[in-house]
N, C-alpha and C positions, 0 to 999 in steps of 0.2 A: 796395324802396327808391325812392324819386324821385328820379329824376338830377337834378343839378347845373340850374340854368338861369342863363346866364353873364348878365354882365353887357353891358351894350350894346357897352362897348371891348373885352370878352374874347369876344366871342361869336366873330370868326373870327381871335383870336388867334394867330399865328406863321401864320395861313396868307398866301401869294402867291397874286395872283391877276392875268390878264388882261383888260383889255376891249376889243376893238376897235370899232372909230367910235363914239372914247369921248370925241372933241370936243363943243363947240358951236357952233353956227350962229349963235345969236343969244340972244335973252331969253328963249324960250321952252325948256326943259331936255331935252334929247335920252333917249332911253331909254339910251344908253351914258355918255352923262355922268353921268347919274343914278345907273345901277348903278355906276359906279365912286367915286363920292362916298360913296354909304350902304356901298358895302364897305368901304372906306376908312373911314369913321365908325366900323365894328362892330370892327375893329380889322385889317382888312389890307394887305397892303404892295399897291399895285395898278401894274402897267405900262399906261400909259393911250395903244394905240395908237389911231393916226389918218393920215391922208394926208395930212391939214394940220397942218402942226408949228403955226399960231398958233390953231387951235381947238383942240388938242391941250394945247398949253401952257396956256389959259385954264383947262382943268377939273385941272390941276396943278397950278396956281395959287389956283385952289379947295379939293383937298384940303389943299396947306400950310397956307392962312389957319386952315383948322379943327384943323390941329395933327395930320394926317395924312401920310402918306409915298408919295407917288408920283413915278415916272419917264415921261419922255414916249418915245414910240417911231414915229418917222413910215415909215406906207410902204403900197407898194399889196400889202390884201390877197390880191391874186388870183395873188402873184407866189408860185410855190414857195420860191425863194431870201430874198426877203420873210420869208414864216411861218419858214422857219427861221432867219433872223436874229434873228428876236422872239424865240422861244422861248429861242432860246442867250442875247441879252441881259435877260430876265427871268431866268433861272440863275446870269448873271457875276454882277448885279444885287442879286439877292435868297438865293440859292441853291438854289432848290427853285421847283417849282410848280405849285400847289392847285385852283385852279378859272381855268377858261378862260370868257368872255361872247361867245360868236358873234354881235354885236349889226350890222355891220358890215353895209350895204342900200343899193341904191337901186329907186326904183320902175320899173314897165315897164306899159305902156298899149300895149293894143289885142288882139283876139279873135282866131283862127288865119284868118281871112280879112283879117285888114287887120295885124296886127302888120308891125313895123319889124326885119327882121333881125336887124340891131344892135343895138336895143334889147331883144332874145332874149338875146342873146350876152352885150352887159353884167350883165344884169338873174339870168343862171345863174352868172357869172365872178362876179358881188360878192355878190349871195346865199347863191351855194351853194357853188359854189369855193372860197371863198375860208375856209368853213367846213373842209371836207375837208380844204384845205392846212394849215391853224391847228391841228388835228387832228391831222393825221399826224405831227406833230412835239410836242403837248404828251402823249400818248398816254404816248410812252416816256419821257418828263419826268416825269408824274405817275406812272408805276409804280417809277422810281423814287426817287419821295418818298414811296412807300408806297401811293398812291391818291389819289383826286381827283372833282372836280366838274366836268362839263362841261356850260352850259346855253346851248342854240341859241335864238335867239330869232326865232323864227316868225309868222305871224300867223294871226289868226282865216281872212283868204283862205285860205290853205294847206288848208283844211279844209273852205268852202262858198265858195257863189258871191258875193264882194263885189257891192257898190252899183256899182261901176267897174270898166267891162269893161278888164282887165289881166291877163290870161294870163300874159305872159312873169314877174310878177310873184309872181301865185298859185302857179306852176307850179314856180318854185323857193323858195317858204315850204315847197310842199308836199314837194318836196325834203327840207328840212331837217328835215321830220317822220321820215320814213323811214331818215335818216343816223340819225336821234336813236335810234329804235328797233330798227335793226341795232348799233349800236354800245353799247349797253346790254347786247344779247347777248352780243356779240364782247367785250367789255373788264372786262367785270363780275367774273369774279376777280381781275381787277388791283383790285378795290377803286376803278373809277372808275365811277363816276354818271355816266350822259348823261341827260339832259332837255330837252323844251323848253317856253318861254313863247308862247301864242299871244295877242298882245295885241290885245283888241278897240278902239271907236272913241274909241281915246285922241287929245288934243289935246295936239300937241306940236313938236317942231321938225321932223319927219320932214313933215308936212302942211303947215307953211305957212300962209299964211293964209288962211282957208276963210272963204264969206259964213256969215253967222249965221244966214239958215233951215237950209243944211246940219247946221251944228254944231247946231241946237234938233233938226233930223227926228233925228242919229243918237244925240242924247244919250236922244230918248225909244224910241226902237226900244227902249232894253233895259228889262228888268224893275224894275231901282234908277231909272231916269230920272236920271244922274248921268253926269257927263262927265269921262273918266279924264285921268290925265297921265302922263308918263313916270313920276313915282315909285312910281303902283301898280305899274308892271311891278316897280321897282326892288325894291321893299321881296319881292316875289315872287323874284327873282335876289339877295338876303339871305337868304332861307330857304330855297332849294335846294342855294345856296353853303356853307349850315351843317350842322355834326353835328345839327341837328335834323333833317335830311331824309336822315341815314346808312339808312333802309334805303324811300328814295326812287329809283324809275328805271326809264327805260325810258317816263315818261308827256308828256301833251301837257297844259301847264296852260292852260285858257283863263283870262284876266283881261279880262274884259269884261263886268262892270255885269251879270250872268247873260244876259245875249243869247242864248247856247246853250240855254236851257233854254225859251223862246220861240221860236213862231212866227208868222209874220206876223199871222197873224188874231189870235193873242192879246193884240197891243201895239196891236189899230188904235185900240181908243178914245184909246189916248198918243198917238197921232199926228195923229186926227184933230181934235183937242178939247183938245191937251195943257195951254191954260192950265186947265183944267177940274179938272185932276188934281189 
């Protein structure tokens, strides 16, 4: 028999779901705004946390206009007391909760000879921590509601050597690889999915504004020659978040233009000659 394949607003019907640093910055669409817009689109109730209650509010403000339902949740992820005050008011809120978006980041620069302490310490406390904490509290949440989706969102760093030397950076994306594939062991009779998205050189609010030969060199590094946005990851965190991906878990998805499946020598004539292409 062919199962069912729902409609766009039933696709994650009655599910709840988390996003954190699920503000925006600016014009440009953040990978946490995004995820929680298209969840919200596909039909779920989303808690749209953030540390700023007025970027937080704005992609709130976004799901309503589209006829969506979401609550805004301000706070710093890296606080234990924090993750568990989310989780409990995603429950008061909604009653239950489905799928968690570990999207919540900041960047960290420099190589184990020159790194900034600090900039370590931030860079594992919002990365990665702040996942673990988010975690240990929607765990027993989603079992029970029966089970659940949990998708970390990673990057392509976490897995090779970026264009920019950023250790403290990489080191906790690569973190969240390992979290993602221990806890897929550890929780997977509970009926929870862990996953992560490793997103490659997407343009988006997380970057900023970058000069245009950078954005042309990393749009041709990859194999499509095409320049991502938060919503590829997004529409990527829809289908993991869905009963289409129930006997998904435990993987690292890269979205990145197939960059992975290339190496250097393979993309030079894009790089070198790219109006050519």
């Amino acid at each position: 028999m062919v199962p069912h394949i729902p409609e766009s607003k039933d696709r994650l019907k009655s599910k709840v779901a988390i996003v954190t640093g699920a503000g925006t910055r600016g014009e440009l669409a953040g990978i946490g705004q995004a995820s929680a817009i298209l969840l919200a689109e596909h039909g779920s109730q989303v808690l749209v946390a953030d540390m700023d209650g007025e970027r937080g509010q704005k992609t709130v403000d976004t799901i309503a206009a589209m006829g969506g339902e979401a609550t805004l949740f301000v706070g710093d992820m890296t606080s234990r007391d924090v993750c568990r005050a989310m989780v409990e008011k995603c429950q008061d809120r909604y009653g239950a909760l489905h799928i968690l978006v570990n999207n919540v980041g900041v960047f960290g620069a420099g190589m184990v000879t020159d790194f900034d302490e600090e900039v370590w310490n931030r860079a594992l406390d919002v990365n990665l921590k702040s996942a673990v904490l988010a975690c240990s509290f929607a765990v027993p949440a989603m079992a029970a509601a029966g089970g659940g989706s949990i998708i970390n969102i990673s990057s392509i760093d976490g897995m090779r050597a970026g264009s920019i030397r950023n250790i403290p950076y990489a080191v906790a994306k690569g973190g969240l690889i390992a979290l993602t594939t221990n806890m897929a062991v550890h929780h997977g009779r509970q009926n929870i999915r862990v996953n992560a998205i490793a997103p490659g050189h997407i343009y988006g609010a997380f970057v900023g504004n970058m000069p245009p030969v950078r954005r042309e060199l990393r749009k041709n590094a990859s194999p499509l020659g095409s320049e991502g946005t938060a919503w590829d990851v997004a529409w990527a965190v829809v289908f993991l978040a869905s009963d289409e991906a129930r006997w998904i878990s435990g993987i690292v998805l890269p979205v990145d233009a197939g960059l992975f499946a290339a190496t250097p020598l393979s993309v030079l004539d894009y790089l070198l000659a790219p109006a050519e292409q």
